[in-house]
N, C-alpha and C positions, 0 to 999 in steps of 0.2 A: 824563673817565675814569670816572666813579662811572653815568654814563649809561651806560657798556661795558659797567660791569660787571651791573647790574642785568638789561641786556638779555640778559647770559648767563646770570644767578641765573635769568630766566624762562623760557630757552631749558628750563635745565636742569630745572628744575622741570615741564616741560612734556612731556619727559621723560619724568621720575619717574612724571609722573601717567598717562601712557599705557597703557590695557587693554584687550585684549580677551572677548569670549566666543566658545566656539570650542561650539555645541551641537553632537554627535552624538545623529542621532533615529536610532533603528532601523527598519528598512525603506528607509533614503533613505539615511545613509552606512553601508555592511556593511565586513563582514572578506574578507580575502584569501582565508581558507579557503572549500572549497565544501559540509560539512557542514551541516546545519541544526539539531545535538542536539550539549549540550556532549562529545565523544568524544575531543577533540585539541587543542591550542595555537589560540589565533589571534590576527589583528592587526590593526588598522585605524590608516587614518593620515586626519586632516583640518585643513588651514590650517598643518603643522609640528607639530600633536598629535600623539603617537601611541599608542595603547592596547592592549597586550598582556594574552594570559591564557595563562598554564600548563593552562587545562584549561577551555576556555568555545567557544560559538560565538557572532560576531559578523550573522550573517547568515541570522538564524531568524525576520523578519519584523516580529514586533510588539513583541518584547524582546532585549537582549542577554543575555544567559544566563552568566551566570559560574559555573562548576559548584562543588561542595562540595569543599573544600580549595585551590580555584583559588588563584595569586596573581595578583594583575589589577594591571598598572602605566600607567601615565599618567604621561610623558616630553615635554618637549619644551625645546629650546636655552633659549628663554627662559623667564624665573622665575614658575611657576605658584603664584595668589597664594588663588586659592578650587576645587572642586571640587565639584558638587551630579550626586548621583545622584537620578533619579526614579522611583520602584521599582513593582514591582506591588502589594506586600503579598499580601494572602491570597487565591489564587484555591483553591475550593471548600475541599479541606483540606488543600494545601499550600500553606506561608511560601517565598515569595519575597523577602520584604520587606526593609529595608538591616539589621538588627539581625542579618543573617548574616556580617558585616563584623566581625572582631576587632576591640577598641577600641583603638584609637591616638591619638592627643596630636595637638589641633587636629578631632577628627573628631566630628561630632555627629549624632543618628539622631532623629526626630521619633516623637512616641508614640503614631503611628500606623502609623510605621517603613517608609512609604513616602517619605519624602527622608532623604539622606544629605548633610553636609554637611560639607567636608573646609575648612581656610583657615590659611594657612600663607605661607610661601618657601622653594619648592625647585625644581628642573628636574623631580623623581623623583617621585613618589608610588607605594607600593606599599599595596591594599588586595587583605586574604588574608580569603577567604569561607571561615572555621574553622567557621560554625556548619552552614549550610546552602545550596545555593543562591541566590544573589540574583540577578533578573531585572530590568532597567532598562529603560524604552521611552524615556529620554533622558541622557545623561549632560552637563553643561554644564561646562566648565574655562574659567576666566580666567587670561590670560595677562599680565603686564606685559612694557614693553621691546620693542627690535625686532629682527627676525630675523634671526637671523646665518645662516642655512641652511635649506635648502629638503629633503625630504626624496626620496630617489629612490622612480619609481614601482614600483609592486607588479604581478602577472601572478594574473589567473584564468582559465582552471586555471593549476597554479604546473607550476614546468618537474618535465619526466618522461616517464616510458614511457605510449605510448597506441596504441589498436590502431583508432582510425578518427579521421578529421578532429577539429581542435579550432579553436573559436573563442576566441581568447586576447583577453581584452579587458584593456587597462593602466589605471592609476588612479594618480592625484595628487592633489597637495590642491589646496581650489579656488581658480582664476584661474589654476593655471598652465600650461603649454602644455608636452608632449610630444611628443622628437621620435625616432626610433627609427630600426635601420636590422636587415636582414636579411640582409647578406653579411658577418659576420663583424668589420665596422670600428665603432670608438665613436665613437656618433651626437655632431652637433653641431648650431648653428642651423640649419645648413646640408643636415641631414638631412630625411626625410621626418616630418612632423605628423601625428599620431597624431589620428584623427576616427572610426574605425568601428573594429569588431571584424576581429582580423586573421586570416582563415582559414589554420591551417596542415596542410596535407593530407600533406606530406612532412618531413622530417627538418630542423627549422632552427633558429637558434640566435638570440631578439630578443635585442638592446640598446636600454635607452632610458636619457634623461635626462628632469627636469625643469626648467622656466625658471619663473620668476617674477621680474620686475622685472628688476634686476641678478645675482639669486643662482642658480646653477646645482646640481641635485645630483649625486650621484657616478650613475656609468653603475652601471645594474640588469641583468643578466645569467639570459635565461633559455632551456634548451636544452630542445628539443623532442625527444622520438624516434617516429617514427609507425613501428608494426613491424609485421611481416606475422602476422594468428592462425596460428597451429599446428593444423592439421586431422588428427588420427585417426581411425579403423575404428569405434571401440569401448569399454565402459567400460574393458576391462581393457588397450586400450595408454591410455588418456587417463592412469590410477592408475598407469602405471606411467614416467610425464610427470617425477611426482616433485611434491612440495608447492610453493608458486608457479607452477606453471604455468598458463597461460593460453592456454586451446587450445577448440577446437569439436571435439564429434565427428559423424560423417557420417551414420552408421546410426541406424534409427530407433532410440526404446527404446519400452518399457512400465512403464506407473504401475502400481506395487504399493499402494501407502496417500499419500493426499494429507490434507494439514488447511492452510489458509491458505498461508503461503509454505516449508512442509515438505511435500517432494513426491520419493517414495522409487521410484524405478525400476531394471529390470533389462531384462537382455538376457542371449545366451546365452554372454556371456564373463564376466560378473559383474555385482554389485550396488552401488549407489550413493545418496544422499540429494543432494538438489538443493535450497538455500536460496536465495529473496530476491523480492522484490517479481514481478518479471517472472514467473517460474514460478507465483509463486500467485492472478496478476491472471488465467490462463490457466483457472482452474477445472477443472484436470485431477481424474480421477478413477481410483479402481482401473479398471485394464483399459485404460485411455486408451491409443494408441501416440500416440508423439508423436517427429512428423517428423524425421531428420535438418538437420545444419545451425547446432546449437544448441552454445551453450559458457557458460563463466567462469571461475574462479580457481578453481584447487582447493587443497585445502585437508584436511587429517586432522580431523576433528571425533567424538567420542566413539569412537574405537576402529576408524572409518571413511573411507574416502574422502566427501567433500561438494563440491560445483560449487557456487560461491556468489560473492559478489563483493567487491573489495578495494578501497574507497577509490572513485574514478573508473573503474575497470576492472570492467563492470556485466556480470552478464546479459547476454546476447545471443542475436536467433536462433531463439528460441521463438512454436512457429507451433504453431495450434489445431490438437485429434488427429483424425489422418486416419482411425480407427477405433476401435471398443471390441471386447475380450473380457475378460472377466472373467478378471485372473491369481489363479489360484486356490492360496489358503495349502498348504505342504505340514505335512500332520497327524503331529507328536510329542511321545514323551513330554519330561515337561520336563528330565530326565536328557541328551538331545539337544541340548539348548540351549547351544552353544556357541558360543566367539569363533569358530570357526571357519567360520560361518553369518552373519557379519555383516552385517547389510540383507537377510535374506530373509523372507517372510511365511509366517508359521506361524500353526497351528492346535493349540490344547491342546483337547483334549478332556475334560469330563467332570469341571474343577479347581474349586474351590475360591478367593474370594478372601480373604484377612486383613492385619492388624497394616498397615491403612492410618493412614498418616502423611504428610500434605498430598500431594504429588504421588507418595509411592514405596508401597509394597504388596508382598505374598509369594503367589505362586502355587503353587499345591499341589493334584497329581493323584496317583493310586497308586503312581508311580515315583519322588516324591521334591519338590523345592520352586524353583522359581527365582524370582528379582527382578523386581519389577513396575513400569512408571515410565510416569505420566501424561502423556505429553510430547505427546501428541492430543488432550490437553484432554476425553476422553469421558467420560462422567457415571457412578463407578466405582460398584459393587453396595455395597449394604449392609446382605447379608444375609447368612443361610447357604446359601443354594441354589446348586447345581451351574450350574456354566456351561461352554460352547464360548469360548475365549478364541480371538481371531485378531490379531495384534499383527505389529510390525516386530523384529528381534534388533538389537539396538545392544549400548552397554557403554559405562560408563565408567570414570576412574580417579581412585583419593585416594588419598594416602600412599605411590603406589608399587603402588596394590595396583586392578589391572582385575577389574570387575563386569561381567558379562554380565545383561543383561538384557531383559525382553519391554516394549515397547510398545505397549500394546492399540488396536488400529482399531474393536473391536467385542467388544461381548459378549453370545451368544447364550443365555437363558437355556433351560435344560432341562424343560420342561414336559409335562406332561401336560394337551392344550386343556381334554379330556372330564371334569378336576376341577376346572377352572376356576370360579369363580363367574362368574355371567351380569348384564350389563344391557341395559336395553332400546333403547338408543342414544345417539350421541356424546355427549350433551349429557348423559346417563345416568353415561358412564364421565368426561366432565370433571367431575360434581360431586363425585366420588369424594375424599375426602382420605387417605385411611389407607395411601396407594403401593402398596397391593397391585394383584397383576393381576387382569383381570377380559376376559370375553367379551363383545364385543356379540353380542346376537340376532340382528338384522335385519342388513341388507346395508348396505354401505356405496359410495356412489361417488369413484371417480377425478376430481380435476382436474386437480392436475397434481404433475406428480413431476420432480425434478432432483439426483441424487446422493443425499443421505440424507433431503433434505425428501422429504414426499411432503406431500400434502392432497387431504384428504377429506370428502364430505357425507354425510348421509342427511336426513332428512325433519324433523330436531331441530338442524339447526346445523351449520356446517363446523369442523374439527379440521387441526391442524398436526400429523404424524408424522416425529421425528425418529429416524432411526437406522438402520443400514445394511441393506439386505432382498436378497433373493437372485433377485431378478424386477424389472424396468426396466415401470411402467405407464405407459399414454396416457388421456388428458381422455376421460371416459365408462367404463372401465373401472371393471367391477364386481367387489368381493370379497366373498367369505363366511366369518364365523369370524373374523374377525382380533380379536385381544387384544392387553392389554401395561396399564402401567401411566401413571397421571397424574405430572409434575413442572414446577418452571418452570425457564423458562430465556430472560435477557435482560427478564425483567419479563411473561414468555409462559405460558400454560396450556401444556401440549401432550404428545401421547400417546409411551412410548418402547416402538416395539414388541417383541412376542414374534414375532422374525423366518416362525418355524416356521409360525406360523399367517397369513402372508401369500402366501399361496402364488398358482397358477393365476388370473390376472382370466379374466370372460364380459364378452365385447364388450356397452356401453349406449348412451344418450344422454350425446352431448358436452355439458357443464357450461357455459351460457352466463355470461359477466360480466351482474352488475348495474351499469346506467347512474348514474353519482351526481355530486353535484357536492363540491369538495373542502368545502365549509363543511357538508356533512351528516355529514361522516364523525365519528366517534367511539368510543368504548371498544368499545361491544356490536359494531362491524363487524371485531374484531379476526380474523384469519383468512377473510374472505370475498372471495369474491372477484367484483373489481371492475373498471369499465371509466371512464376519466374522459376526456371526449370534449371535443377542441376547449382542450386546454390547451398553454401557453407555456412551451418549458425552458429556465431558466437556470444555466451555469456556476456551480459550486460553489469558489472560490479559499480555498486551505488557508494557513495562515500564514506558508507561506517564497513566500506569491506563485502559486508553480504552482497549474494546474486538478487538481483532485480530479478525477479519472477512476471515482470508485466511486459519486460521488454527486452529484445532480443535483437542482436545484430545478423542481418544476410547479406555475403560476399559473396561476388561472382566475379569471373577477369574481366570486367568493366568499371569495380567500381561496388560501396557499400552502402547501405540503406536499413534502418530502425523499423522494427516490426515491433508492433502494439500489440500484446495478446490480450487484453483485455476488450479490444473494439467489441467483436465476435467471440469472447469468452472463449477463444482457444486455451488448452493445456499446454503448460509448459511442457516440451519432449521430455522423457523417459533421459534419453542419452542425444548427445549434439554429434556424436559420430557418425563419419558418412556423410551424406548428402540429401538435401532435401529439396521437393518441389513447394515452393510457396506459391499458394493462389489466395487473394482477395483483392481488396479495394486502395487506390491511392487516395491517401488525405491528406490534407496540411495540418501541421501541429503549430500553432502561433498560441505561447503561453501567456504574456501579457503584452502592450503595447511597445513595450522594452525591449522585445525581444524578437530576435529573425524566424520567420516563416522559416519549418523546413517540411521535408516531404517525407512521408512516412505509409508502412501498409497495416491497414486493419485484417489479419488475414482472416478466412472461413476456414481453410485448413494447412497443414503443416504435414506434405507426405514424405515419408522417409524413402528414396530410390534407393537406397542400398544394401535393403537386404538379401540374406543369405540364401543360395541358390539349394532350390533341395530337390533332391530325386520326385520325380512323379509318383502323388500319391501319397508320400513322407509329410502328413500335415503338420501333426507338432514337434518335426524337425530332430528327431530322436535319431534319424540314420537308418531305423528300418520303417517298412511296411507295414500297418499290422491293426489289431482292434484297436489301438487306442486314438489310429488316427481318425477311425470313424468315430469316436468321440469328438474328438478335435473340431471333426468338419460340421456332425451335429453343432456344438458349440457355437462356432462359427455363423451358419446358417439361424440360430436363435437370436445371439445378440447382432452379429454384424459391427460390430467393433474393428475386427482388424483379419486382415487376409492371412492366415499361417502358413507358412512350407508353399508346398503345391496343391491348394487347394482346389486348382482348377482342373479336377482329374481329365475330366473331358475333352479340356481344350477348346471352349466354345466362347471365353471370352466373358464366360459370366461363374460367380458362385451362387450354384440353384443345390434342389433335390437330385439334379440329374448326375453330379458329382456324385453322389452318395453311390448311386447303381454303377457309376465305371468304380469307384472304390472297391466296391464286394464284386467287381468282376478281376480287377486288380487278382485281392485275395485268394478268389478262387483258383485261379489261374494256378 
């Protein structure tokens, strides 16, 4: 009997002594939600753990993110005995670190306040991030005891309205096997096993479970809706859709004022602002039209209609513009400045700016004063001198009480070139510190201009000119007379001009790149422009995983260097195979005062050296001769997009009409 019993004291005690660890790493087990910035609740479940936050994302790649005020709990059936977070601490000059954790009984923070260290018995743990932030790249829970319950799996995307196919992919804790079903019945063993992502292109409703060993959990329930976009004419039926709506409109429109992903357009039934990644990865510009076909969420934002996007219901639809004219501000006084103008582009003549206070300012011309608000980010005056203001009409509201206000795209200062002080060239007007303007003497050339960059040489150094001008130049274009003043910007010299004086170019010589290798480059090549020949792009991966579409790495055997494809509105390559010639400009990227200068290219283009060698004549690379390649070369010769095969039948070094005649002499032969 005493033998019984002992064997039960050890059973028992064997038992008792039973523990797990259950790590959550970040990047490897995420949250349900598909956010990557703490903006909303989320949840992750791993082994029967399960960790909630009132205000955090689980699924931002290299850290879990608990936001400021979050309450973050850690639950599970059986009696959680320790809990160790492993935190960032200080990345540049912000505290992520655990000491943002309110102090609680049993919880211990290291004085380096990168581990947290929680040890107790309970099922529950609640830690409330009262101070600031804390970011974890691992959270570790031990668990005693065995499982009474398995926990049912989770859907990403979670169930909802969606306007094109989704791939819903299920999650459980691991070992256990999921099995679902999609007519409506609660799935059993008996059901289909959940192995890939399940495409749902129409209206359905998943049910799953999970198994583990003996334990089953309760059926998870998630309904799909795939609905048809809503297609109108025009801004003014899309606005009158009503708020949530989610529709595309048909007709084209035009860009009035664009800055990153604020991009303000009209048409001849009314006016609009358009927010979010996709619009501003597009590089539209004043005067753009951009194609019908395009949609999102709309939404009331400052006093206005806005297309922007809600959650999973993104953007859509936005194709490069099929032409430019310049939509030109309509010129009033500021007494005109009404709600009743909302999103149109104006022109103040001849104002005054003052009583600037971080982003807001008061405009002021002979008729009276209206509200000024930086929300373009453009580099405001600060002086006394008269200016041509050209801005968007927005408005907003406090207390009940709506403000109309201008948005400046640009400011055209009022000068006189002929009292100008004079220097003798670029390199003259960069050494300048005192922000006054100034003439150059001599002539300056063109290399290349894209929206408000322009850049330019003469015979003393290349210069970066920022700021809106009234004339579109091309690579060798000459001007005379231009002025404006020195400032930085992003860690950059660079000139901002006096629009007035950039007037009429005379056709020059086109500005060849300098050949270099990436290990020569350095401070003094800052603005010049360059060609780096026979180098290797690699994908640039951002922290939630996905490719960086703006920025791309180039390696050569010297040494590697960050390309910006946004500077120049380059397209990301097709394929990174092979070899490319990079040519554009060096820039310094300095993000805030925090942070190190580094050196980067804005490029104009991205050419591929390593295409496939083809028979003479073989334009679209098909292996033979034949009518289609005189299609090909027609083609070719229309748009001018890209060189096919051997489009150079001739051999002369160029693709003209004259290819076309060796082609059908080709054939005939």
């Amino acid at each position: 009997m005493k033998k019984v019993l002992s064997l039960l004291l050890v059973a028992m005690l064997g038992v008792a002594a039973y523990a797990a660890d259950i790590e959550f790493i970040a990047g490897t087990t995420v949250g349900s939600m598909t956010q990557v910035t703490q903006n909303t609740g989320d949840e992750m479940t791993l082994s029967g753990v399960t960790i909630t936050s009132t205000y955090g994302a689980f699924n931002a790649g290299t850290a879990y993110r608990m936001g400021k005020g979050s309450v973050n709990t850690i639950k599970c059936d059986q009696n959680i005995t320790k809990i160790v977070f492993e935190c960032l601490g200080k990345v540049g000059t912000s505290n992520y670190g655990g000491d943002g954790f309110a102090a609680m009984d049993g919880m211990t923070v290291s004085e380096d306040t990168k581990t947290v260290t929680w040890e107790g018995n309970a099922t529950s743990v609640e830690f409330t991030a009262s101070g600031h932030q804390v970011r974890a790249s691992k959270i570790i829970v031990t668990i005693s005891g065995e499982a009474t319950s398995i926990a049912a799996p989770t859907f990403n995307p979670a169930a909802g309205t969606y306007y094109e196919a989704q791939n819903v992919t299920l999650t459980a804790e691991d070992g256990a096997t999921i099995y679902y079903t999609t007519n409506g019945n609660d799935p059993t063993t008996a059901s289909t096993v959940y192995s890939a992502p399940i495409n749902v292109a129409q209206n359905m409703t998943i049910k799953a479970i999970a198994v583990k060993g003996n334990l089953t959990s309760s059926v998870a329930t998630a309904e799909y809706v795939i609905a048809q976009v809503n297609t109108v004419a025009n801004i003014a039926a899309y606005v009158a859709l009503g708020n949530g709506a989610y529709a595309a409109i048909s007709n084209p429109v035009t860009v009035t004022a664009a800055l990153g992903n604020n991009v303000w357009v009209k048409d001849a039934t009314g006016y609009m602002c358009i927010y979010g990644k996709v619009a501003g990865n597009m590089n539209y510009k004043n005067g753009d039209v951009i194609p019908g076909g395009f949609g999102g969420y709309l939404k009331t934002y400052n006093g206005g209609p806005e297309m922007t996007y809600n959650g999973d219901q993104d953007l859509f639809g936005f194709k490069a513009a099929t032409e430019t004219a310049a939509a030109e501000p309509e010129v009033l006084a500021t007494t005109a400045v009404t709600a009743n103008i909302w999103g149109h582009l104006v022109k103040i003549e001849k104002a005054t700016v003052s009583d600037v206070s971080g982003k807001n300012f008061t405009i002021t011309d002979a008729a009276g004063t209206v509200a000024g608000y930086n929300g373009m980010n453009v580099t405001l005056p600060t002086d006394d001198a008269t200016y041509n203001i050209t801005g968007v009409v927005t408005s907003y509201t406090k207390d009940d009480v709506t403000t109309v206000q201008v948005m400046p795209v640009s400011f055209e200062k009022i000068v006189d070139p002929t009292t100008l002080p004079t220097v003798a060239n670029i390199a003259a007007l960069l050494a300048t510190t005192d922000g006054k303007d100034y003439k150059i003497e001599g002539d300056v050339t063109v290399v290349a201009h894209s929206g408000q960059q322009l850049y330019i040489m003469d015979n003393s150094g290349f210069a970066r000119v920022y700021g809106p001008l009234e004339h579109t130049y091309s690579n060798g274009d000459v001007l005379s007379g231009v002025a404006g003043n020195v400032s930085m910007r992003y860690g950059m010299t660079q000139i901002n001009p006096i629009a007035s004086t950039f007037g009429e170019a005379v056709a020059g010589q086109a500005v060849e790149p300098t050949e270099i290798t990436i290990e020569e480059v350095s401070q003094s090549d800052v603005h010049k422009y360059m060609t780096f020949p026979g180098v290797t792009l690699t994908a640039v991966t951002k922290d939630d995983g996905t490719t960086d579409t703006r920025n791309i790495t180039m390696t050569d055997e010297t040494g590697e260097m960050l390309v910006y494809l946004n500077g120049f509105g380059v397209n990301y390559p097709e394929s990174l195979e092979g070899t490319f010639d990079v040519t554009g400009f060096v820039v310094v990227y300095k993000k805030n005062d925090t942070t190190d200068a580094i050196l980067e290219i804005y490029p104009t283009e991205l050419k591929s050296n390593s295409q496939q060698q083809f028979e003479k004549g073989d334009v679209n690379g098909d292996g033979l001769v034949s009518g289609a390649d005189v299609t090909a070369l027609y083609g070719n010769l229309l748009d001018g997009t890209q060189v096919l095969g051997n489009a150079d039948v001739n051999g002369d070094g160029v693709i003209s009409g004259a290819d076309v005649t060796a082609l059908y002499d080709l054939l005939l032969q």
